[in-house]
C-alpha positions in Angstrom: -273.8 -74.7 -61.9 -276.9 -72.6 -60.7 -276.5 -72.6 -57.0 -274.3 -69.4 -56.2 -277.3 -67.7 -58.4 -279.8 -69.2 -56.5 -278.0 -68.4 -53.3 -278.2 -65.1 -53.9 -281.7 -65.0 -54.8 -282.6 -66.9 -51.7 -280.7 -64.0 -49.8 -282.8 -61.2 -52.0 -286.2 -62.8 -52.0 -287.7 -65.7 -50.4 -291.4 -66.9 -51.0 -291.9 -70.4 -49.3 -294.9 -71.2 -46.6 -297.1 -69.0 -49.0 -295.4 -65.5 -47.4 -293.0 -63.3 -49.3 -290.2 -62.1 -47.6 -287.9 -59.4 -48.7 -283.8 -58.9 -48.1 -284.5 -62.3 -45.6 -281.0 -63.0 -45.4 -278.7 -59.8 -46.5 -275.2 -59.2 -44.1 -275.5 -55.8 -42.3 -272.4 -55.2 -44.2 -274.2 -54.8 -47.4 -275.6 -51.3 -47.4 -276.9 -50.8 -51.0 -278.8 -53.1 -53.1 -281.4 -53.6 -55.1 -283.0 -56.2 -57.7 -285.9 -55.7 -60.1 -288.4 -58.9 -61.2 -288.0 -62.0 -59.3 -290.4 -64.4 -59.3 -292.0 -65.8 -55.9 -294.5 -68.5 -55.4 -297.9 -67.1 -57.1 -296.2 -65.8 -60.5 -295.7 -62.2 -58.4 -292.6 -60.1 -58.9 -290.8 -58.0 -57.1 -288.7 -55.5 -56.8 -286.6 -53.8 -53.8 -284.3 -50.8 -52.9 -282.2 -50.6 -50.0 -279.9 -47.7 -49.6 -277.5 -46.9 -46.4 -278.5 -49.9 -45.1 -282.4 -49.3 -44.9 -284.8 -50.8 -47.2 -287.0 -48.3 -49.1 -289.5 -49.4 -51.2 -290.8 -52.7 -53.0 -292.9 -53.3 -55.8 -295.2 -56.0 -56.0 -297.0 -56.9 -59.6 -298.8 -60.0 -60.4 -299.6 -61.1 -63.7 -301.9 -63.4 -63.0 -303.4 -61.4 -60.1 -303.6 -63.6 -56.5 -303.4 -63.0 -53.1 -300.2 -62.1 -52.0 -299.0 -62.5 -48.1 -295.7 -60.4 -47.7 -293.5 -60.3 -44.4 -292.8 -56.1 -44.0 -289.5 -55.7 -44.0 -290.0 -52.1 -42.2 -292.6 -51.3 -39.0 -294.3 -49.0 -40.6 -295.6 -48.6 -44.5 -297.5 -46.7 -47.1 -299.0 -47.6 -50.2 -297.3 -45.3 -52.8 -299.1 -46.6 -55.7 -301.7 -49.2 -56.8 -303.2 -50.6 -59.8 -305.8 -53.2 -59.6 -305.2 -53.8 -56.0 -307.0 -54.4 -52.8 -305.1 -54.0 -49.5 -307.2 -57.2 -47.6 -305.1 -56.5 -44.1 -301.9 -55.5 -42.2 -300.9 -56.8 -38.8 -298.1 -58.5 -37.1 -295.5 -57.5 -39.6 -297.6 -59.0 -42.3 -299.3 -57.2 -45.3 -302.1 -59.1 -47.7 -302.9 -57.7 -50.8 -305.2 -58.7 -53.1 -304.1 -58.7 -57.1 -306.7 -58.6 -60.2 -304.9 -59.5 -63.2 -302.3 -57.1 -64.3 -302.2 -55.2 -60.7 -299.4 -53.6 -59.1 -298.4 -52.0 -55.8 -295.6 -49.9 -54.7 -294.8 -49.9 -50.8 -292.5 -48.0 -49.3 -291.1 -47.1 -46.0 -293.1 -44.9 -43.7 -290.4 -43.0 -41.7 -289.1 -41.8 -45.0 
């Protein structure tokens, strides 16, 4: 049975009505985690750090490149590092990137 996995990844990563949205569902209680390549709606995957209890960084890559809407899951953000990426816009908690194939994009925190 596959649904405690799939739990879990619905509490690391959620990717339904077109948006990404990262650590969606995490207890308070659960200060340090991370996960490396899931899969979201749009062949991207991610990756995410959180460490005493505050999310650092995610990294986006697409494959297949695409337009990728993403729910920040911090106020304020920096693109550390891009490949083959266009930032398109970033209001109301929401960051759209645009993907050629093979791109990539690392966003992390900006009070860190």
């Amino acid at each position: 049975n596959f649904a405690f996995a799939s739990a879990i990844q619905e509490m690391l990563l959620q990717s339904y009505d077109g948006v990404i949205r990262i650590f969606p569902a995490i207890p308070t209680d659960w200060k340090n985690l991370s996960f490396e390549n899931l899969r979201t709606d749009g062949a991207f995957l991610v990756s995410a750090t959180k460490n005493n209890g505050v999310i650092e960084s995610f990294t986006i890559q697409a494959p297949e490149g695409g337009i990728a809407y993403i729910q920040l899951p911090f106020p304020t953000f920096y693109i550390a590092e891009s490949a083959k990426m266009e930032k398109v816009s970033s209001a109301n908690k929401e960051l759209i990137l645009k993907f050629e194939k093979g791109g990539s994009a690392v966003i992390k925190n900006g009070f860190e």
